[in-house]
C-alpha positions in Angstrom: -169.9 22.6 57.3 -166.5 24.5 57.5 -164.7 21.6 55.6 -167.7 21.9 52.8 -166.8 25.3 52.7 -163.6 25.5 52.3 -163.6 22.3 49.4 -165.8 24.6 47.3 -163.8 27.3 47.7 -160.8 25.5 46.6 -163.0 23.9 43.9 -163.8 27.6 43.0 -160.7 28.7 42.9 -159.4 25.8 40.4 -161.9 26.5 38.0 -161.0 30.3 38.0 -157.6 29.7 37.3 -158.2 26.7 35.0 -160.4 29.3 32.8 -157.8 32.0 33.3 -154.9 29.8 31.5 -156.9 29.2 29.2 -155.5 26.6 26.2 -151.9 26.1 26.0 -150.4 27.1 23.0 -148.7 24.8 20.4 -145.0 24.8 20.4 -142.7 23.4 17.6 -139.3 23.2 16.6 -137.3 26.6 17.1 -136.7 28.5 14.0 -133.6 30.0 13.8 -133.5 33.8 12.0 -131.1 35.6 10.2 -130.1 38.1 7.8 -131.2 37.4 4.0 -129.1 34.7 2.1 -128.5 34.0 -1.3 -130.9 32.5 -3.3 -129.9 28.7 -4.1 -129.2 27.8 -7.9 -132.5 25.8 -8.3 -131.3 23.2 -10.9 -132.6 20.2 -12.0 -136.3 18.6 -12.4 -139.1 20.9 -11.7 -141.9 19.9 -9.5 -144.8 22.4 -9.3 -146.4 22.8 -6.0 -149.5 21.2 -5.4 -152.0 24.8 -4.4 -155.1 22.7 -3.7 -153.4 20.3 -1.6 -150.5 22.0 0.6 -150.9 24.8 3.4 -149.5 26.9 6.1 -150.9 26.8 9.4 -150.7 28.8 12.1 -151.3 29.5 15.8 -150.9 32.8 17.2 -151.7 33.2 21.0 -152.5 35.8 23.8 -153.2 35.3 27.5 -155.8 32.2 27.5 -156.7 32.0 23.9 -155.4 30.6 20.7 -156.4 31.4 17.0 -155.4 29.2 14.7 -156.0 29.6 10.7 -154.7 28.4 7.3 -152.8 30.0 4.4 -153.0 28.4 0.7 -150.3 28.7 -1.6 -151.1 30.4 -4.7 -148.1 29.1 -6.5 -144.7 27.9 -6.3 -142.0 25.1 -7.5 -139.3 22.6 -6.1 -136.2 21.7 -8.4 -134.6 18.4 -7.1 -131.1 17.1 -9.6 -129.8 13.7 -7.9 -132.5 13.2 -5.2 -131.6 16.6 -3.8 -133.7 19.7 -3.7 -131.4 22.1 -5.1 -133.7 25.3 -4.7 -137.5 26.6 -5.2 -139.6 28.9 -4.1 -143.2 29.6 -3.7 -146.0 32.4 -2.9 -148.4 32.7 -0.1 -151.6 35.0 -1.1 -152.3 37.1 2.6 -155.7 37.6 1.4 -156.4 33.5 1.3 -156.2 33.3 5.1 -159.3 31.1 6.6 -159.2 31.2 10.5 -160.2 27.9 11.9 -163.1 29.0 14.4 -166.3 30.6 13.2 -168.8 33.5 14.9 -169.0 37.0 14.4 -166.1 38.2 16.6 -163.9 35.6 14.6 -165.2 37.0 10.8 -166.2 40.3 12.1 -163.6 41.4 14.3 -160.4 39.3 14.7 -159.9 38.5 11.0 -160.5 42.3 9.5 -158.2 43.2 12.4 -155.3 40.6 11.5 -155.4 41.7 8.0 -154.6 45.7 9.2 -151.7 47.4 9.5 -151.4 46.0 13.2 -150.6 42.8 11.9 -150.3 41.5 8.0 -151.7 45.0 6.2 -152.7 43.0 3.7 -154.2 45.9 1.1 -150.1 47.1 0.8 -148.3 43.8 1.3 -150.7 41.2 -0.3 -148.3 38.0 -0.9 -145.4 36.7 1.2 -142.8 35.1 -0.3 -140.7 31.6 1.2 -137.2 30.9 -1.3 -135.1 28.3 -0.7 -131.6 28.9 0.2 -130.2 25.7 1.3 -131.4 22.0 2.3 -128.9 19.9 3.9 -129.6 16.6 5.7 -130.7 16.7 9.6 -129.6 14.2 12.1 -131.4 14.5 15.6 -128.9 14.2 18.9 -129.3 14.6 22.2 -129.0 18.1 22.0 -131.1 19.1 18.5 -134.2 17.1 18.3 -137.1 17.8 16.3 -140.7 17.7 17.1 -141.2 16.6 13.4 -141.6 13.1 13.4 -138.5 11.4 11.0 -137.2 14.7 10.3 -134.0 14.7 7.4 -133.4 17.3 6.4 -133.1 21.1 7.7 -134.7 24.0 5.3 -133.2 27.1 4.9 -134.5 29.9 3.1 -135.6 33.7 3.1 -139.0 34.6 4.0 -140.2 37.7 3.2 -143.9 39.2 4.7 -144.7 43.3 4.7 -141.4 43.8 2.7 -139.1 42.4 5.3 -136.8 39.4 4.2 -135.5 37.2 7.0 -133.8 33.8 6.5 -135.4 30.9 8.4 -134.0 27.6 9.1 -136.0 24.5 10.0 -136.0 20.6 10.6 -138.4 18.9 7.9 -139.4 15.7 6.7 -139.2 15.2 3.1 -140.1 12.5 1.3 -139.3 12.6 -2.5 -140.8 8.9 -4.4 -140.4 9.5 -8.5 -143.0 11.7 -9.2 -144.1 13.3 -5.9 -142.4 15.3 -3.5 -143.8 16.1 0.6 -142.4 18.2 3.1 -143.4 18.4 6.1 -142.3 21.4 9.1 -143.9 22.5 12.2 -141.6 25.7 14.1 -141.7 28.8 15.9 -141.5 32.0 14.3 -141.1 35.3 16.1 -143.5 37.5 14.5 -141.5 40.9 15.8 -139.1 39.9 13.4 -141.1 41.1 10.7 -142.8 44.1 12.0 -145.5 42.8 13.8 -145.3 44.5 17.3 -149.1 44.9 18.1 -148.9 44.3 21.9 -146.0 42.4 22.3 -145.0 43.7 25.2 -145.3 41.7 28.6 -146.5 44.4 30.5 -150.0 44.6 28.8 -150.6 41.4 31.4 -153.7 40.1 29.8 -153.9 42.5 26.7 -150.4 40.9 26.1 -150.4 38.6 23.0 -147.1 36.3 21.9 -144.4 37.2 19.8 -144.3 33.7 19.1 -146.4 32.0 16.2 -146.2 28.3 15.5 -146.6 27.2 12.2 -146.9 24.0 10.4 -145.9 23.7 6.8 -147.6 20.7 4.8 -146.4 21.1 1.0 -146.7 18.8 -2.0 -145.3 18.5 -5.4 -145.5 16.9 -8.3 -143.0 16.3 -11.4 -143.9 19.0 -14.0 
């Protein structure tokens, strides 16, 4: 009876903690962040960004729960001169943000809340902007790999979100055949960076929500 016992205890005691972790959050590729850049010289062929079929996801994470969502792309363009993408930019509407779960906390609650001044503010900051500043070709090695599968090419550009402009680098895929252009990116942002500090510090223990969002960038184009 003692050995019954003690098995679901132990059985107990797994399930507790298996419920306390809770999903594990996505990770990609590690963005690196600097200071604004210059602008590139977009020259060349224009393709216009496909807004009905590219997005943004993202992941953002606390202590045992995830909440991803979707950001559309309200406009934007890629110029490519000799098979090269020699600049671009494009606009991401805050307001368009569509979280993936559904209930009342999620519409109710969490999205009203994400839209605040604790996170986007979205009524004084209602568009972020992504601008290309450089894209040179990517090689994987043993020591930079990418989680993007058949990533060429590394992105650089300055994102700016609540009036903050950081420059982001980023392993990509990009595919560019005639009359269609596809990029594909999946990395880690650190949200701090651009003034989002709502309880990201450790010590909150479960109250504690990442610094860290993941994102994945999915963007067509098409020859104008």
């Amino acid at each position: 009876m003692q050995k019954i016992t003690n098995c679901f205890t132990a059985l107990a005691f797994s399930c507790t903690l298996l419920l306390s972790c809770g999903e594990d959050a996505p990770s990609g590729d590690n963005a690196t962040i600097t200071e604004e850049q210059q602008a590139a010289d977009a020259q060349g062929q224009s393709y216009a960004v496909d807004t009905t079929d590219s997005r943004i996801r993202f992941v953002g994470h606390g202590v045992g729960k995830n909440h991803p969502g979707t950001f559309r792309i309200s406009s934007g363009s890629v110029s490519v001169a000799n098979n090269q993408i020699t600049g671009g930019s494009f606009i991401i509407p805050i307001s368009s943000m569509d979280m993936e779960e559904e209930g009342d906390m999620i519409d109710g609650k969490l999205r009203p809340h994400l839209m605040s001044g604790d996170f986007f503010d979205a009524e004084k900051f209602g568009n972020a902007k992504f601008e290309i500043t450089s894209v040179v070709p990517y090689e994987q090695n043993d020591s930079d790999t990418s989680i993007v599968d058949g990533a060429n090419f590394r992105i650089s550009g300055n994102f700016t979100l609540k009036d903050v402009t950081k420059n982001i680098s980023f392993p990509a895929r990009i595919d560019l055949d005639g009359n269609t252009l596809k990029a594909k990116g999946n990395f880690d942002i650190d949200r701090t960076q651009w003034q989002m500090n709502y309880r990201s510090d450790k010590s909150l223990g479960d109250k504690f929500i990442s610094e860290k969002v993941n994102i994945e960038l999915d963007l067509k184009a098409s020859k104008q």
